[in-house]
C-alpha positions as CSV (number, residue, x, y, z in Angstrom):
1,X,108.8,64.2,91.9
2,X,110.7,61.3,93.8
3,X,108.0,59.4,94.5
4,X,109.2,56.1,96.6
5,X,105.8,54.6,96.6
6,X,105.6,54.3,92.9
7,X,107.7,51.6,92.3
8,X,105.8,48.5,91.2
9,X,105.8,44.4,91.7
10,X,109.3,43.2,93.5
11,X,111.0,46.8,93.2
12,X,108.4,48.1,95.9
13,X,109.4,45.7,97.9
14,X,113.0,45.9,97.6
15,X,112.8,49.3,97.7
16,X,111.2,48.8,100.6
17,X,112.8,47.0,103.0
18,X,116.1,48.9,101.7
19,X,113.9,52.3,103.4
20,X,113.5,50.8,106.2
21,X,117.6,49.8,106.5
22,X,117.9,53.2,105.7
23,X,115.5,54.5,108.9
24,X,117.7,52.3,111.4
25,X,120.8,53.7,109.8
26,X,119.6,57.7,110.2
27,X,118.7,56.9,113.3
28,X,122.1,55.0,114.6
29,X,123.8,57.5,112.8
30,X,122.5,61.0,114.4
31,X,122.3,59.1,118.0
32,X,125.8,58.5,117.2
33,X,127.0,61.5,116.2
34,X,124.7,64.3,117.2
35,X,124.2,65.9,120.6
36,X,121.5,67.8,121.2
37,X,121.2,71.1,120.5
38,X,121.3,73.1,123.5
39,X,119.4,76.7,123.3
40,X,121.4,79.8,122.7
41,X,118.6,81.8,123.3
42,X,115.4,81.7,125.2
43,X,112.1,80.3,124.0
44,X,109.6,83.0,122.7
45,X,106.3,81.5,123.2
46,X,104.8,82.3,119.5
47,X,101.1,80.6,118.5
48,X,99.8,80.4,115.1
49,X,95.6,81.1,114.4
50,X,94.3,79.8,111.2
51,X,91.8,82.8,110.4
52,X,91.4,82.2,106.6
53,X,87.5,82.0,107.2
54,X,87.2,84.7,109.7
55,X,89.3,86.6,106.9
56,X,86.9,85.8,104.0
57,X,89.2,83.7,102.5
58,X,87.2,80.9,100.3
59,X,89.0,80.2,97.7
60,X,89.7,76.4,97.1
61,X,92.1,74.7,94.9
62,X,91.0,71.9,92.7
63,X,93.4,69.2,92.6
64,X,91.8,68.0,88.6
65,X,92.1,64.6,90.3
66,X,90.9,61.3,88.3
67,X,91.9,57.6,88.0
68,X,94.2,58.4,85.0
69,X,96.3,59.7,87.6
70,X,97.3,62.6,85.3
71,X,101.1,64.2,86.4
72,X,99.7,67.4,86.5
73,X,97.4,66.5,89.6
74,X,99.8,65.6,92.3
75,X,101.5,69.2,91.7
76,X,99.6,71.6,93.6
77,X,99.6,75.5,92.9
78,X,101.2,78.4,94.6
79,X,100.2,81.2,96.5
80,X,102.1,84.6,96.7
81,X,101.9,87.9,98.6
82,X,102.1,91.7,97.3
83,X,100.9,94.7,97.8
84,X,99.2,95.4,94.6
85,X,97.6,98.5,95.3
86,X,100.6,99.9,96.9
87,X,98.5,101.1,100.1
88,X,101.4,99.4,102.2
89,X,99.2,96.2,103.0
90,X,100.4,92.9,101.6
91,X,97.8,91.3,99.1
92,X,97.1,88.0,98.6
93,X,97.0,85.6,95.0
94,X,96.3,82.2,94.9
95,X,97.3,80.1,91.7
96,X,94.5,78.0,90.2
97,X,94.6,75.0,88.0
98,X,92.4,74.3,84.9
99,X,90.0,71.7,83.4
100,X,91.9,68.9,81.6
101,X,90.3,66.5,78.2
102,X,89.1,64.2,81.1
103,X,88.5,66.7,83.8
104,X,85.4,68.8,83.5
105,X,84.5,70.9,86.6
106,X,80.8,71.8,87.3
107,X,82.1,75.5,87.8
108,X,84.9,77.7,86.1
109,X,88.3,77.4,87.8
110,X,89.8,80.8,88.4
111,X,93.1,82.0,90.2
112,X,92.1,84.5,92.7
113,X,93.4,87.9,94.0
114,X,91.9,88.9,97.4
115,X,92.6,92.7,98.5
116,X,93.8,93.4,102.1
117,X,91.2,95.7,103.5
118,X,93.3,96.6,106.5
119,X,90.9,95.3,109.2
120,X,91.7,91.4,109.3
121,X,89.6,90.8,106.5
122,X,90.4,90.3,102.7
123,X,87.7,90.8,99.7
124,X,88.1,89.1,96.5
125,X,89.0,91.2,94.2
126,X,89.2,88.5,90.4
127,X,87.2,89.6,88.5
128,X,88.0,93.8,88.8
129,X,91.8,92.7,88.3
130,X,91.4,90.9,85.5
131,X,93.4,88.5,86.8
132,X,91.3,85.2,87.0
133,X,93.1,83.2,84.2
134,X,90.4,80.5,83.6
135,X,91.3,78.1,80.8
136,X,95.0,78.1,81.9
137,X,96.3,75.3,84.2
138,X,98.8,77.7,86.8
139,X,101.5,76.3,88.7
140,X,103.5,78.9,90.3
141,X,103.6,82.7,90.6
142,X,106.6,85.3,90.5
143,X,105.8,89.2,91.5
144,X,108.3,91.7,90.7
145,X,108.0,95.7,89.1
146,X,110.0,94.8,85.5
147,X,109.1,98.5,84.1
148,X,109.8,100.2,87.2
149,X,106.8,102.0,87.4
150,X,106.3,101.3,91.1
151,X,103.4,98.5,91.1
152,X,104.7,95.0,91.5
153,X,103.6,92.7,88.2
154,X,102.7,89.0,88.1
155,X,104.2,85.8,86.3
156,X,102.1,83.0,86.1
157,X,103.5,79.7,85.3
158,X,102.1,76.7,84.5
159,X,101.6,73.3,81.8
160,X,101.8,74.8,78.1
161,X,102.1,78.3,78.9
162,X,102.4,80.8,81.6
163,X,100.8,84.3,81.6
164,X,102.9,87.9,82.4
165,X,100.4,90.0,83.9
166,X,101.0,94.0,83.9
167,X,99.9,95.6,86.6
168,X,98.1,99.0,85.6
169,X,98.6,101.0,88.1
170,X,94.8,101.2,89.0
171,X,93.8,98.0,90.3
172,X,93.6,96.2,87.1
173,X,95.6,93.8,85.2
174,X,96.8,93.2,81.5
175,X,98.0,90.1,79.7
176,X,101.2,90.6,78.2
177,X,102.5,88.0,77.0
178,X,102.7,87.6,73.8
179,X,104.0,91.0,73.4
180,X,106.8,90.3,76.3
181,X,107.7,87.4,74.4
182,X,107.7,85.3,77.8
183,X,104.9,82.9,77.2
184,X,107.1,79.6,77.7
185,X,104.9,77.4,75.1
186,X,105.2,73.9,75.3
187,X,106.9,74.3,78.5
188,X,105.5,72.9,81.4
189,X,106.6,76.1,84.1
190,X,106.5,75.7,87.5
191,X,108.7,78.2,89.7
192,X,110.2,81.6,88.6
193,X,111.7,84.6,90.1
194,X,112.8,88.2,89.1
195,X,116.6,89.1,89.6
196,X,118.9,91.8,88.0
197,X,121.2,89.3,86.5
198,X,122.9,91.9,84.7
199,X,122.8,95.2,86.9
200,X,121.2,97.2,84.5
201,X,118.6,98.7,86.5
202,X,115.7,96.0,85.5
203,X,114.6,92.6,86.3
204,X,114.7,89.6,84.7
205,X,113.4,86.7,84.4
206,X,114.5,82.5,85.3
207,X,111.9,80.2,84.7
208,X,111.7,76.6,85.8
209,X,110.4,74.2,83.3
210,X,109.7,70.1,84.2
211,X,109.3,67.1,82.3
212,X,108.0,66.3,79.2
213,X,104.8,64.8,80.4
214,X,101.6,65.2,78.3
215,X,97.9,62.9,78.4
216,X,99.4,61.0,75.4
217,X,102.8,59.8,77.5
218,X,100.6,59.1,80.5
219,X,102.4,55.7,81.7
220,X,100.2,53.6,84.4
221,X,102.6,53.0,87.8
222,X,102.4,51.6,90.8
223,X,100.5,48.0,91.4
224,X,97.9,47.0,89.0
225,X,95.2,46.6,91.8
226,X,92.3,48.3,92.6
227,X,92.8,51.7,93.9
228,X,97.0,51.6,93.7
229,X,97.5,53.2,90.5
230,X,100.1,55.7,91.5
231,X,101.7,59.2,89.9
232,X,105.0,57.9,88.6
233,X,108.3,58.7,88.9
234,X,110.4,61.8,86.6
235,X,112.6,59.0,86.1
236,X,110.0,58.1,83.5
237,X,110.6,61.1,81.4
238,X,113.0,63.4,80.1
239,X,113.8,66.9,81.8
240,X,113.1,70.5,79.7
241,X,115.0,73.2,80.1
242,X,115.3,76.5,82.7
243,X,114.3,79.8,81.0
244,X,116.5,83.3,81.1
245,X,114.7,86.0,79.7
246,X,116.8,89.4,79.5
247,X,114.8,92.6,80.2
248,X,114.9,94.9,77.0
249,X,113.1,97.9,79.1
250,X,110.3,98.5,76.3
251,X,108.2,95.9,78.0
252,X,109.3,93.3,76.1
253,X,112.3,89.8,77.4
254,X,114.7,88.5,74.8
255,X,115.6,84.8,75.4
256,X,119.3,84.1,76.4
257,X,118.7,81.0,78.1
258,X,121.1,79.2,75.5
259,X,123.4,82.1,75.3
260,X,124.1,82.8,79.2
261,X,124.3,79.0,79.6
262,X,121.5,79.0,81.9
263,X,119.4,76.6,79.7
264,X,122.2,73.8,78.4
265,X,121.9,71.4,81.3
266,X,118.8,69.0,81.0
267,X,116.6,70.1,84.0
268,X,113.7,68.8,86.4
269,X,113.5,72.5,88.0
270,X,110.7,72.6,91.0
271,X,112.3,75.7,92.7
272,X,114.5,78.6,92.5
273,X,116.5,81.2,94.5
274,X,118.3,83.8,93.3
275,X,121.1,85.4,95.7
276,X,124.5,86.4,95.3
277,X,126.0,83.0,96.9
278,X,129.8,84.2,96.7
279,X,129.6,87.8,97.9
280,X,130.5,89.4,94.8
281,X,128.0,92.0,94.3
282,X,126.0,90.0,91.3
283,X,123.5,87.4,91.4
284,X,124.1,83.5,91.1
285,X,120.9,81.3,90.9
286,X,120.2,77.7,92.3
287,X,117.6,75.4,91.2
288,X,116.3,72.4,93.4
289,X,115.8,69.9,90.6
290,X,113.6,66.2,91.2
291,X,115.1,63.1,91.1
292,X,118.4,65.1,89.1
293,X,121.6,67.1,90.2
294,X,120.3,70.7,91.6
295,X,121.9,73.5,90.3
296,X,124.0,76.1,91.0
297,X,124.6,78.7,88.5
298,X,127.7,81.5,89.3
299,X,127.0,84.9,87.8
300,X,130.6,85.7,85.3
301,X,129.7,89.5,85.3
302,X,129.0,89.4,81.3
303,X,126.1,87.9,80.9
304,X,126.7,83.8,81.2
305,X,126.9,82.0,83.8
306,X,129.2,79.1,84.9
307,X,127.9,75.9,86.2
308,X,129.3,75.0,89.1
309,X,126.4,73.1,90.4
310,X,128.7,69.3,90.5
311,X,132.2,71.1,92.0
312,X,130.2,73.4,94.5
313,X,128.8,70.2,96.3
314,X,124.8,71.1,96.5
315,X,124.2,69.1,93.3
316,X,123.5,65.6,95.5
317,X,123.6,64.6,99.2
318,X,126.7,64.0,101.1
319,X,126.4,60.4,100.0
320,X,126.0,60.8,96.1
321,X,122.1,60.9,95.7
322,X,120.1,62.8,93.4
323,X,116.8,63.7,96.1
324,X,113.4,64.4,94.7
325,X,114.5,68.4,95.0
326,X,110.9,70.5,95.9
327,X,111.1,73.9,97.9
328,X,114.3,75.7,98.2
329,X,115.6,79.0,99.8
330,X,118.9,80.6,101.1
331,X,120.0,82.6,104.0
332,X,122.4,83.1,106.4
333,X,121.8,80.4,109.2
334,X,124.9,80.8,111.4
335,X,126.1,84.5,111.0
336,X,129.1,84.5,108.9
337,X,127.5,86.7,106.1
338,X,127.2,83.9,103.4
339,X,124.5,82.5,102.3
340,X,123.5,79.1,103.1
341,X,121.1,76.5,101.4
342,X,118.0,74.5,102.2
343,X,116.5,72.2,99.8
344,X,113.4,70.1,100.7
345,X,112.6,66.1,99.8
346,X,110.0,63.6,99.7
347,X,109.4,61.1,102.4
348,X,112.3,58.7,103.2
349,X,115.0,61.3,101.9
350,X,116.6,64.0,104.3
351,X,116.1,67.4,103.8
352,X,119.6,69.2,102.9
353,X,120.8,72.3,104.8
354,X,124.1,73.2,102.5
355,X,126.6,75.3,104.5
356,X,128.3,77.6,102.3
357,X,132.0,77.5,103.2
358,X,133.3,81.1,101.8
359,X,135.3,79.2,98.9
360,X,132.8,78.3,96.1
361,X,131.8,75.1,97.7
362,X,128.6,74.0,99.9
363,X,129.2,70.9,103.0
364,X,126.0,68.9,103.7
365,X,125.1,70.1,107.0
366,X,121.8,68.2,107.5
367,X,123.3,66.5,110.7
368,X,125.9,68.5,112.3
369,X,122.7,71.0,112.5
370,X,121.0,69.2,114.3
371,X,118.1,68.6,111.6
372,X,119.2,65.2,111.0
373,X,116.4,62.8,110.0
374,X,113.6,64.6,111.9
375,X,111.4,64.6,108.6
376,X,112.5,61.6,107.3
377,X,108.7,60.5,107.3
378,X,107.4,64.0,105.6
379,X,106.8,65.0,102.1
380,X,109.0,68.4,102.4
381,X,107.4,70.3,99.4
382,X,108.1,73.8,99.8
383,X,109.9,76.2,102.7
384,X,110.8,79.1,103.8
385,X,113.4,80.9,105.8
386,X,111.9,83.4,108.5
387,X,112.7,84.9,111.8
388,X,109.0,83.7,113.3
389,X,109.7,84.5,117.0
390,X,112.2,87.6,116.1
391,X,115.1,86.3,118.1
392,X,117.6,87.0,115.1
393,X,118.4,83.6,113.9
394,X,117.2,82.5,110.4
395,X,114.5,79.6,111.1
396,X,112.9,76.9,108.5
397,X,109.6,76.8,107.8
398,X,108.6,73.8,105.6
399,X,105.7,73.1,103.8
400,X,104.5,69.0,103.8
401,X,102.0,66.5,102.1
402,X,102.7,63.1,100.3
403,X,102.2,63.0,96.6
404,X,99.8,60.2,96.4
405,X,96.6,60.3,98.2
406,X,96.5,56.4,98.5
407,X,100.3,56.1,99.5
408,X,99.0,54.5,103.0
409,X,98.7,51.6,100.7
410,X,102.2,51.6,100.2
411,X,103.7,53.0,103.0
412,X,101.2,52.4,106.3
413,X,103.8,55.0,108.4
414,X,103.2,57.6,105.9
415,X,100.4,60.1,105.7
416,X,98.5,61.7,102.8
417,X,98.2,64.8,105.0
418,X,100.7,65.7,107.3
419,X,101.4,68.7,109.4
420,X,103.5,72.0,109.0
421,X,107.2,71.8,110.4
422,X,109.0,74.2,112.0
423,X,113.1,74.3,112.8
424,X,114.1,76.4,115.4
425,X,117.3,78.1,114.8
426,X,119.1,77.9,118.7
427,X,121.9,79.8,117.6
428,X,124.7,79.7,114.8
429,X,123.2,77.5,113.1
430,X,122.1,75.0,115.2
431,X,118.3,73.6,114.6
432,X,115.6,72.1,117.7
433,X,112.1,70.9,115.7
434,X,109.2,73.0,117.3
435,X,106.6,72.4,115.4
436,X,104.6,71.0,118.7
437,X,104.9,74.3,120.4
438,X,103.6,76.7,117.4
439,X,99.7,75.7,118.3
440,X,96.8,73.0,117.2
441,X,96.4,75.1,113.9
442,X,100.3,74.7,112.7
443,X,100.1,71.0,113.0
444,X,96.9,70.6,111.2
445,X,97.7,68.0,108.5
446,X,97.1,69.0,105.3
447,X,98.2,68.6,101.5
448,X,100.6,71.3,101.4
449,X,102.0,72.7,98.0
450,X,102.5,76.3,98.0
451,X,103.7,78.5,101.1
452,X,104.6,82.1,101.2
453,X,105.6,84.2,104.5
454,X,104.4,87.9,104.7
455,X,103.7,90.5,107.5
456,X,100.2,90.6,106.5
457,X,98.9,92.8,109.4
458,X,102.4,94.8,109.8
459,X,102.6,93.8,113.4
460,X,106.0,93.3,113.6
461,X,105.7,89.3,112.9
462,X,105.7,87.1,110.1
463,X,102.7,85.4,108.9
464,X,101.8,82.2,106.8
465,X,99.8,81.6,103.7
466,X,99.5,77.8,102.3
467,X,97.7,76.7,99.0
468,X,96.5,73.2,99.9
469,X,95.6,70.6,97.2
470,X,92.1,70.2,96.4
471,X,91.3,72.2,100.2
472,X,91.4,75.6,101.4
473,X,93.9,77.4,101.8
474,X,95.4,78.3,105.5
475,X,96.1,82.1,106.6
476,X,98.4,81.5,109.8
477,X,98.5,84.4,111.6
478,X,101.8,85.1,114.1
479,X,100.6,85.7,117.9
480,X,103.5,86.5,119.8
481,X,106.6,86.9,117.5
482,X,106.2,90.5,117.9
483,X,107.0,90.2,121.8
484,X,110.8,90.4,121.1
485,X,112.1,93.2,118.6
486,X,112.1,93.9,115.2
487,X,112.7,96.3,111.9
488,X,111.2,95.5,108.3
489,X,112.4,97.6,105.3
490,X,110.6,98.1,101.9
491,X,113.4,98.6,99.0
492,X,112.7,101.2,96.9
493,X,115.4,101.6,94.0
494,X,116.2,104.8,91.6
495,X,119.3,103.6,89.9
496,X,118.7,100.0,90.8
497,X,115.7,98.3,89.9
498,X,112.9,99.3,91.7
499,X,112.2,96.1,93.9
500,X,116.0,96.5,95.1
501,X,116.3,92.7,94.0
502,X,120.4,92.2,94.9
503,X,120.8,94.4,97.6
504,X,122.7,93.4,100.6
505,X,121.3,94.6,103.8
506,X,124.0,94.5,107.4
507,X,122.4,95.5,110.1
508,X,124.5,96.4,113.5
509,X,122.4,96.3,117.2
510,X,124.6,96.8,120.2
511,X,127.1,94.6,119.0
512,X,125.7,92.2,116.8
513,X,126.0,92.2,113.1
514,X,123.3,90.6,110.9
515,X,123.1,89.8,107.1
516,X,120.4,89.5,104.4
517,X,120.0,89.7,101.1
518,X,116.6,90.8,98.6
519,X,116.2,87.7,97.0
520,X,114.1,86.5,93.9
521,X,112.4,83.4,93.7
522,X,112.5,81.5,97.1
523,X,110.5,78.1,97.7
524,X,108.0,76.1,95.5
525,X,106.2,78.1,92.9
526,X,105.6,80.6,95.3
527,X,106.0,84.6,96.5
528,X,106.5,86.3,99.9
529,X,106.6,89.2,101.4
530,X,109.6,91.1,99.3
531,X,110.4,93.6,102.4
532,X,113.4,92.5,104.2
533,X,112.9,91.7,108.5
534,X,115.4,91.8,111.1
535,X,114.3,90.1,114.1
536,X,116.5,91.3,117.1
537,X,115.5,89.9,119.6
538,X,116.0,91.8,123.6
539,X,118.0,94.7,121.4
540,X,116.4,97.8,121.3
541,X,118.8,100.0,119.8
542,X,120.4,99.5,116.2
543,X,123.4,101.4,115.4
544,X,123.4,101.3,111.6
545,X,122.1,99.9,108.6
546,X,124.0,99.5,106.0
547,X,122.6,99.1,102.2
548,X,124.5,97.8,99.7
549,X,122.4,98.4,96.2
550,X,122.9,96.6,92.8
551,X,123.9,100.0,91.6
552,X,127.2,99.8,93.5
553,X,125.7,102.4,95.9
554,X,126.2,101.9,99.3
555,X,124.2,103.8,101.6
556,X,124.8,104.1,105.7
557,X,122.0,104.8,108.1
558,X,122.1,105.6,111.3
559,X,119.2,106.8,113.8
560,X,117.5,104.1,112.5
561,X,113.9,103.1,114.8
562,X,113.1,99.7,115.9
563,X,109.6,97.7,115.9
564,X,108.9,99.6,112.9
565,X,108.6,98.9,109.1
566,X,110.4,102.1,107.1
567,X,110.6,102.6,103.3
568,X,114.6,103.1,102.5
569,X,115.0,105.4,99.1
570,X,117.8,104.3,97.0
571,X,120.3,107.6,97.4
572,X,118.1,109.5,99.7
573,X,117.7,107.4,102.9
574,X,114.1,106.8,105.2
575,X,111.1,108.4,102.7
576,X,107.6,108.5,104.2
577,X,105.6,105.9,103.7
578,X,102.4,104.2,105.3
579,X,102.3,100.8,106.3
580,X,99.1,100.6,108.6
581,X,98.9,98.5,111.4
582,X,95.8,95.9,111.4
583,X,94.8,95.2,115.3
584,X,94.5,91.2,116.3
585,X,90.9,90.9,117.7
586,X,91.6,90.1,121.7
């Protein structure tokens, strides 16, 4: 990760006082150029409650943290959302690391699945699943249904290895890898997703991979003083490769990274989306890469992909700079129906909001949005896009905390722990930072690595889990999204793959017309909640919505209810399905 604090003797200085330059020319630069946003749309009043304890959540994540300063410490793990069990209540997994040749913790470090009993409360549910993963140092996590058979599977990345986990249908778990032929070794994983790259009716598989970093390559950065040692920067070592692994529907991946061209570029991959970026039906895949170009892969309908990540202009900032690329996610911020790009950065870099411009190429957006340099002091890690107060407009979510737990030492402005963010979207893409307003809970500072969104009590709102380094996690539960309107859908494909990964979703309410897309991947080594939400605000009538599946199929409703969540049947329309609703104690 681009870690500006880890420079050492003169450099930090240099490097510091060029920062600062850099502040006063952000700031002179947006006071210059950018109005402020004035609101489209009125303010929802929306409060987030941490009730992780209240929900029986105590699951912790151990950071493996010792003076060596090992790479793998600073990373963090992920945390993802699914409904296991398929009782229509989203689950909850929380990626774990591992003891290391110098790390030796007094008590077994397992991942940990935690059950969604429906009443507010989760029960931890490990060691039943078969799911724990104790001896293996996770990273990320990607849940999608690769066989079809209706219960959503788990990929487990992480340093050496990752884990496929097959979901048996009865509340247990089995290891699969070696028999998948997906284990990654030597690869040091840390985000995936599941996409139909290929339209055959079953997922497949893009895996991140990072440096090559092991104990034995362990460099010492940053000032050689008591207590500065530092995490260094990738700069220090070389890139690995991303991953394709085609679905062979016997429960078992062939690898065509080399062949689809996914894998030729050297890579530093932290996070993936997968989307169909050009609106041609098939799905492209972009990779926010550290310190390195981020990529942007164009789907060529035959099984390779083009790289178009330097032409298509999301490969660097406006300027030319190759940012310290963490979370990343798409969607369509201004209502044009293409997708648009956000890709988060360490402190004293902007975070990049790419508008796609319909023509294979992406514009730097980041201050004619009016986002600007309002994080500029912020580790972004991970985000999310999310309709939190239901309004219609795509919003950010991102995920925060500095990289180096002494980097007050080299930065006194900056903050080991620092608070959740939130950007409003005012309308069309246009961005006010509301963080302030969301509650004492949201701004809690903390070491944020992983974040996934879910409707986790199916009230209508969206909800946040974090997984926090070396702390608990945080369960942020939505009060008040729910007061304008709203319509989630669960994806449930026949021809298409059974998650409905690729479908394009347009959704018409007394006039207005709104996009999305089921995406795979999305953020920093992390899962949400794979239903699709429409926020819609005052509108309480929709007059159609309108599925396009990866099939080809494209299926028209009409009749459709609002301020409910419906299952949609590939072919057949609305199917019965229970989601139950979990009441917020008063």
């Amino acid at each position: 990760m681009s870690r500006r604090a880890q420079q050492t003797g003169s450099h930090t200085l240099v490097c510091t006082l060029a920062l600062a330059l850099c502040v006063v020319d952000f700031s002179c630069f947006l006071d210059a150029q950018q109005a402020p946003s004035k609101p489209a749309n009125p303010h929802l009043p929306v409060q987030y409650t941490d009730v992780r304890a209240a929900a029986g959540i105590t699951f912790q994540q151990d950071s493996t943290q010792t003076d060596e300063k090992y790479y793998l410490e600073t990373m963090g793990t992920g945390v993802a959302w699914l409904d296991y069990d398929e009782d229509g209540l989203m689950d909850l997994f929380f990626v774990q690391s591992a003891a290391t040749d110098i790390y030796k913790p007094s008590h077994p470090l397992r991942c940990a699945l935690y059950h969604n009993n429906g009443d507010g409360t989760f029960t931890d549910v490990t060691e039943k699943a078969g799911i724990g993963g104790e001896g293996h140092y996770g990273q990320g996590v990607a849940v999608g249904d690769f066989d079809n058979d209706g219960f959503p599977d788990l990929y487990v990345t992480g340093y050496g290895r990752a884990i496929l986990y097959h979901n048996n249908g009865d509340g247990t778990f089995t290891d699969i890898t070696a028999k998948a032929g997906v284990a990654d070794e030597g690869g040091w994983s840390t985000s995936a997703g599941w996409f139909d790259y290929d339209k055959d009716g079953w997922l497949d598989l893009v895996v991140t991979n990072y440096i090559e970093w092991s104990p034995k390559n362990n460099l010492w950065c940053g000032e050689h003083k008591p207590g500065y040692r530092s995490y260094c920067h990738p700069g220090n070592y070389k890139g690995q490769r991303i991953k394709l692994y085609h679905n062979n529907h016997d429960g078992t991946f062939t690898d065509v990274s080399d062949a689809s061209g996914v894998g030729k570029p050297e890579a530093k991959g932290m996070g993936v989306v997968l989307a169909d970026f050009n609106n041609d039906g098939w799905l492209d895949i972009a990779i926010a890469n550290d310190s390195w170009p981020n990529f942007l892969f164009i789907n060529k309908h035959d099984g390779t992909f083009q790289d178009v990540s330097l032409v298509s202009g999301m490969a660097a900032s406006e300027d030319g700079r190759y940012e310290a690329g963490m979370g990343i996610d798409a969607a369509d911020v201004d209502g044009d129906g293409w997708l648009d790009i956000y890709v988060t950065h360490l402190d004293f870099e902007l975070n990049r909001l790419y508008h796609n411009n319909q023509d294979g190429t992406f514009t730097d957006d980041t201050f004619a949005s009016g986002i600007g340099n309002k994080a500029l002091l912020l580790s972004g890690v991970s985000m999310k896009f999310l309709d939190y107060d239901n309004d219609g407009w795509n919003d950010i979510l991102q995920l925060n905390g500095a990289m180096l737990d002494n980097i007050q030492l080299y930065h006194s402005e900056v903050t080991y722990k620092e608070p959740l963010l939130m950007f409003r979207n005012v309308g069309k893409g246009q961005f006010e930072k509301v963080s302030e307003s969301l509650g004492p809970d949201f701004m809690r500072p903390i070491v944020g690595r992983g974040v996934a969104t879910a409707d986790y009590d199916n009230d209508g709102d969206i909800d946040i889990a974090t997984n926090n380094r070396g702390d608990y996690p945080s369960l942020l539960r939505n009060d008040g999204g729910n007061a304008n309107h709203w319509l989630t859908i669960l994806l449930i494909g026949t021809k298409s793959n059974r998650d409905g990964i690729g479908a394009a979703l347009k959704l018409t309410s007394q006039g207005v017309v709104q996009y999305e897309q089921a995406k795979g991947g999305m953020g920093y080594m992390s899962a949400s909640d794979p239903r699709i939400h429409f926020g819609l605000g005052h509108r309480t009538k929709i007059d159609s919505l309108e599925i396009t599946w990866p099939s080809g199929l494209v299926q028209k409703l009409t009749n459709v209810p609002v301020d409910q969540i419906i299952a949609v049947k590939e072919g057949t329309g609305i199917v019965p399905h229970k989601f139950p609703r979990i009441a917020s104690p008063k």
